[in-house]
Each structure stands twice: as C-alpha cells, then as structure tokens.
N, C-alpha and C positions, 0 to 999 in steps of 0.2 A: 504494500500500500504506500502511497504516494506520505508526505513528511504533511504533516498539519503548520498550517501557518501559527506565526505568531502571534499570541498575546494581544491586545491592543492595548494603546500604546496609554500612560498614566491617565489622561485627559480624556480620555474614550474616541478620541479623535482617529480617521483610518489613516493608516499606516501607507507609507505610499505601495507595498505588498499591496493591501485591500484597494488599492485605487487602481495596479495593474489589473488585480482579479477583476475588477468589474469592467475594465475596461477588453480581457477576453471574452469574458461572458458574452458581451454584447458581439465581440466578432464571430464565436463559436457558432450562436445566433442566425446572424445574419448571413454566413458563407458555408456554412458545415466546420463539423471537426476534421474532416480530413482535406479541406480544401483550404481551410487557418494555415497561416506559417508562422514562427516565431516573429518574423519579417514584419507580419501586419499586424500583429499586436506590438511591436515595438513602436510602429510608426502611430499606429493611434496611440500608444500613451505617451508617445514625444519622449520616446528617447532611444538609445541605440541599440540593437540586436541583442548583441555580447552582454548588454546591462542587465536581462533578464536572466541571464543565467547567477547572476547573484543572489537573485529571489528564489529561481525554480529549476530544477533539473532539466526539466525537457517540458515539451508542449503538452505530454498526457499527465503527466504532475499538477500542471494548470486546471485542465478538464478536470481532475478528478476535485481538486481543493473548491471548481468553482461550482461543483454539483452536489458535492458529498453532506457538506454544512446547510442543503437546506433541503436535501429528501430528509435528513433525521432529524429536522429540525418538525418537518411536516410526522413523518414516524411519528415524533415521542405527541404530539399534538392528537395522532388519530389511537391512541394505543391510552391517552387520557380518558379521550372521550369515550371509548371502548369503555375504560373502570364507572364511568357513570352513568351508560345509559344502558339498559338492561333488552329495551324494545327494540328488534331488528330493523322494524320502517325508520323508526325514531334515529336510531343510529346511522342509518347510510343517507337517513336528510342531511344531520348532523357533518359526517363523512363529507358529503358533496359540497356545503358549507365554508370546508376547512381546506377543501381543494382549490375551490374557487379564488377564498382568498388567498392562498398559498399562490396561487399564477399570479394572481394582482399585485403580491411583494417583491415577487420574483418571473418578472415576464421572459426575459431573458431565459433563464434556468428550464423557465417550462419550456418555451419553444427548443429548446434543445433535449429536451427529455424527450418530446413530444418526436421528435424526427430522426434521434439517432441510436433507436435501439439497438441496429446492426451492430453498429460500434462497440458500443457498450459488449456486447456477445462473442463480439471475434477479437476483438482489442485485447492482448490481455494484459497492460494495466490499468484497462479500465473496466475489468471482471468487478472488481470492489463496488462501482456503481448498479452493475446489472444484480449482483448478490443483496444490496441492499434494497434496491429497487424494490427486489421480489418477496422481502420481508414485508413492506406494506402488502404487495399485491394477495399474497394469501392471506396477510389476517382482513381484508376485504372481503377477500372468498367464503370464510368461516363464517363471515357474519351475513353474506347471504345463503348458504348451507343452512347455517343455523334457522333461519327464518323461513326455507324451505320445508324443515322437518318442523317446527311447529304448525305450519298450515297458514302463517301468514304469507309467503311468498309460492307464485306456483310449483308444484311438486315436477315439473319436467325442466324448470330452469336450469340450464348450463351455466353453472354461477359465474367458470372462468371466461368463459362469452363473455356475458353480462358487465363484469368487470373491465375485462380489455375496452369495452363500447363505452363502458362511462370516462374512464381516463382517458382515453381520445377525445371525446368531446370536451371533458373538465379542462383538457392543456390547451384546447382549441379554445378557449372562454378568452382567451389575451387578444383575440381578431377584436372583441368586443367591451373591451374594457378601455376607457382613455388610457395613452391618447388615441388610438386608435378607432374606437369605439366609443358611442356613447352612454354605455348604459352601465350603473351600480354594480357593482361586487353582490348585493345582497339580493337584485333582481334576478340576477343570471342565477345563481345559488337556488333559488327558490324556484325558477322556472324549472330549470335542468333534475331540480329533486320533484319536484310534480310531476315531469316528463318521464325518467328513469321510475317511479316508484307506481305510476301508471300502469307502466309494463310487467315490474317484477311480482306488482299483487295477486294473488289469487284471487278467481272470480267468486 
C-alpha cells in the first residue's frame, strides 16, 4: 500500500502535499488515470516534474492517497449508520443519502471511482482501492439480502445487480449537483431513494 500522507500541518491549514492531491484528483478526473502523467499534474500545480517526487513515489501513490481517505471516510459513515438503523428500507434511504453527499464533497473522487474500475482491478497498486471499495459494496449487499428475507424487499432480487445500479447512478449524481447542475444534494438523495426503493419493494 501506497505511504499515507502527512499530518496537517499545526494551523489545520493544507499542506502544499494536500494542494498537489487535489490538484491530481481533478486531473485523474478529467483525463483518466492512465492517460494523467506526472507531467500534467506538475504543470497544473505550477511546479516542476522532479518536485513531485519529493511528495510521492510514483503517479499510482497519488491515485491511491487521492481515493483511499475518502471511500473510508464514506465506509466508516455507512457502517455508523448501519449501528442505528435496524429497518432495511430505512437504511438504504439513509445509505443513498450519505452517497449522494459523499459525491457533493468529493466530485472529483466520485467521477473517478465512477469510470475507473478496470484500473482499480488490473493495476496492482491500486488492488488497495478495489479491496476496499468492495468492503462497502457487500455490507450494501447484506442489507438488501437482509431485507429480502424478511419480506420487505422482493424475494427474486439480485441484491449484487441492484447495488452495482444504484452506485452508478449515486457517482453519476455530480452531472447534477452545482456547479454543474442545479439541483440540492438532498433533492437528488430523496429522489434516487424513492426511485431505487420503488423497485426493491415487494409488492
């Protein structure tokens, strides 16, 4: 696994480390991760090639620091709200809720989650993103299983379908979020959980 960045700094102020990182994100983003060079994140953050390598090893070091600090950060958010909400519908409004805003903090991030699964799969080191990835993805799964076998969601659901379909659409919520878009964090959330829980109910 790739080195975790440092600390921030007394002041809570970022680091110019966290000003490169955000400044990959955004290129990762917008080019792919295999199509990024050191080259072009050097020249967006305005400084030389050879300078990042001060900060980071190599360009998958990057990916992984710029992706890793906020799947777990969404984790430890949906694995909370797991401990409190005991009702499967309840839980994956809740769930889609916490997705939605997660893309809203972090649009960047999503759009890159959102289009570079390959990567994540054949890269390997960037297996640590796809392994954690899939820590959310199953405890998702659990909780519409679970809601399956009590009788509130249909008994023929394909949970792992079901999941794949909503996380696509939840990363796809950033088309539609300023500035982009104009519509609420909490519209889109509310729609997309009416829409998704439409489908998974039993009749």
């Amino acid at each position: 696994m790739a080195a975790r960045p440092p600390a921030p700094t007394a002041n809570g102020s970022p680091t110019r480390r966290d000003e490169i990182l955000a400044v990959a994100a955004k290129v990762f983003a917008s080019r792919g991760i295999a199509a990024s060079t050191v080259r072009d994140i050097a020249d967006e953050a305005g400084i030389l090639s050879g300078s990042l390598y001060h900060h980071f090893a190599s360009k998958d070091q990057m990916v992984v620091e710029v992706l890793l600090p906020v799947i777990e950060e969404q984790q430890a958010r949906y694995i909370e709200a797991s401990k409190q909400i005991d009702d499967p519908v309840e839980l994956v409004r809740r769930f889609i809720h916490i997705g939605v805003d997660g893309v809203a903090r972090s649009p960047h991030t999503a759009r890159i989650m959102h289009n570079e699964s390959v990567q994540f799969q054949t890269n390997e080191p960037l297996l640590v993103v796809h392994e954690t990835r899939q820590v959310t993805r199953r405890l998702w799964v659990s909780v519409l299983k679970r809601g399956a076998r009590a009788g509130v969601f249909r008994k023929d659901l394909d949970a792992d379908v079901a999941v794949r379909a909503i996380f696509d659409t939840v990363y796809s919520s950033a088309r539609w979020l300023p500035p982009r878009g104009r519509s609420s964090t909490t519209k889109i959330a509310t729609q997309l959980s009416q829409l998704f829980l439409d489908g998974l109910k039993a009749d």
